[in-house]
N, C-alpha and C positions, 0 to 999 in steps of 0.2 A: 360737781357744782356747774352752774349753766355760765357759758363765755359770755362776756360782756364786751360788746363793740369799742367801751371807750380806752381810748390811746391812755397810756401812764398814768394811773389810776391810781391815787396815793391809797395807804393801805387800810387808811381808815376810808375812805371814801369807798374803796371797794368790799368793804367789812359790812357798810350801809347798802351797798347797790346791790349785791347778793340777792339778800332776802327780799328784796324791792321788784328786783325781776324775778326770782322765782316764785314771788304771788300774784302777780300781771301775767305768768305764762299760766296758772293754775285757773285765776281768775276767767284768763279768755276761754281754756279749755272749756270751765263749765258754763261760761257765754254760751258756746258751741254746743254744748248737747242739751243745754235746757232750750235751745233753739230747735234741735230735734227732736226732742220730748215735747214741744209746741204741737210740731207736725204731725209727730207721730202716736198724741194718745187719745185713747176713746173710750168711751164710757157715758154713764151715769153723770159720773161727776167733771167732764172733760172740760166742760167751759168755765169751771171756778180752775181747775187747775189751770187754763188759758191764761187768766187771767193773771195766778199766780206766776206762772212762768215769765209773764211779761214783765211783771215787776223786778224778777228774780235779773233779768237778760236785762233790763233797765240798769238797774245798780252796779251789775257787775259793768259795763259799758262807762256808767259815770265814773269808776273805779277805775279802770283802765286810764283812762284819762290822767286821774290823780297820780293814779303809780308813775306812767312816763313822763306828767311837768316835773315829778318829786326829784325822779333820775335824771331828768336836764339839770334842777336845778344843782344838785349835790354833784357834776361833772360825767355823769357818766349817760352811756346810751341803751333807750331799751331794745330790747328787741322782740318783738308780737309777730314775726314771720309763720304764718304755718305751719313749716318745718320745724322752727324750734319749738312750737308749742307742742308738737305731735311728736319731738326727741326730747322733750324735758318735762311733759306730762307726770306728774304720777296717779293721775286720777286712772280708774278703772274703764271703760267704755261703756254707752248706755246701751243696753241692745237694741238688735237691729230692729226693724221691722212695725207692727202695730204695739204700742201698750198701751196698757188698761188705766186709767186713771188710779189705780193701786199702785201699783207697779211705777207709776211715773212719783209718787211721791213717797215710796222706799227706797228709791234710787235716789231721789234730793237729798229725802231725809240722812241715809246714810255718809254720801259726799259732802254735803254740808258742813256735818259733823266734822268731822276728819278734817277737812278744809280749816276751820275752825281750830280745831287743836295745831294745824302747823305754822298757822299765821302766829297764833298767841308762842309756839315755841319758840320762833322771830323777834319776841319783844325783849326780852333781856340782853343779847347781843345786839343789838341795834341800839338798843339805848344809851347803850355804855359810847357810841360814836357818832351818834346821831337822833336827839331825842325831838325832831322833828319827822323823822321817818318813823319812829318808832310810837308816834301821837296817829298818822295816818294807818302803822298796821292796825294799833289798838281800834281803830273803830271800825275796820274789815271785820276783827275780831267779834266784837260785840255785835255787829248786823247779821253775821254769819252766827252767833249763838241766836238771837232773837228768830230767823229764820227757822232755825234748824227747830226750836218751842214751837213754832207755828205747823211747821212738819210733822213732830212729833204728837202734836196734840190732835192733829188731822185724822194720824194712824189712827189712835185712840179711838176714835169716835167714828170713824171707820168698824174697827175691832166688833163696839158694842153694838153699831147698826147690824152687825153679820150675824154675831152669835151669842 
């Protein structure tokens, strides 16, 4: 479980502030590489995915936000260091180098997903001590399923342009 800066943390407080920073370190991760997937993809289709990414880097940025007022408010502290994001990651890494507008949204499409399911596994234990925190995962949750339909239906149609 990822350390939390704040001093004497009652135990429901820190039962809420868990799952609060371990989707604010997840979230920034994928700030981070759908900022590199900004950079680094090409194609056909690169500047709808531009475009997509920007929104994608948008939200999770406004989220960010939300997560660390959320942990002010409920006494605890976040932490978005570099370092803890890159030791408490569990996302996968985007690869290096050039992708292809394909490639750049089977790599969302699948982290989104998964992103998606650990936010929503977040909402039962949170509720039970903080159904305030657990209002903010729930709509990570659901932006992050809507995403993930817009990803998947992209494939799709991808799919039937190819073959």
């Amino acid at each position: 479980m990822i350390q939390l800066l704040a001093i004497r943390l009652s135990e429901e407080t820190a039962d809420a502030a868990a799952p609060l920073q371990e989707t604010l370190v997840e979230l920034m991760d994928l700030r981070l590489q759908a900022e590199q997937a900004h950079w680094a993809s090409a194609g056909k289709g690169s500047k709808g995915i531009h475009v997509f990414l920007d929104q994608l880097i948008d939200q999770y940025h406004a989220w960010h936000d939300d997560l660390i007022e959320r942990l002010g408010a409920i006494g605890a502290s976040s932490d978005g260091r570099l370092s803890t994001v890159a030791a408490a990651t569990p996302l996968e890494l985007l690869p290096a180098g050039e992708l292809s507008d394909r490639d750049v949204v089977t790599f969302f499409d699948e982290k989104i997903g998964r992103e998606a399911d650990r936010v929503r596994a977040r909402l039962e234990p949170v509720e039970a001590v903080d159904p305030v925190s657990r209002d903010l995962l729930a709509g990570i949750a659901r932006w992050l399923d809507t995403q993930g339909v817009i990803l998947s239906a992209s494939l799709a149609a991808r799919r039937r342009r190819a073959g």
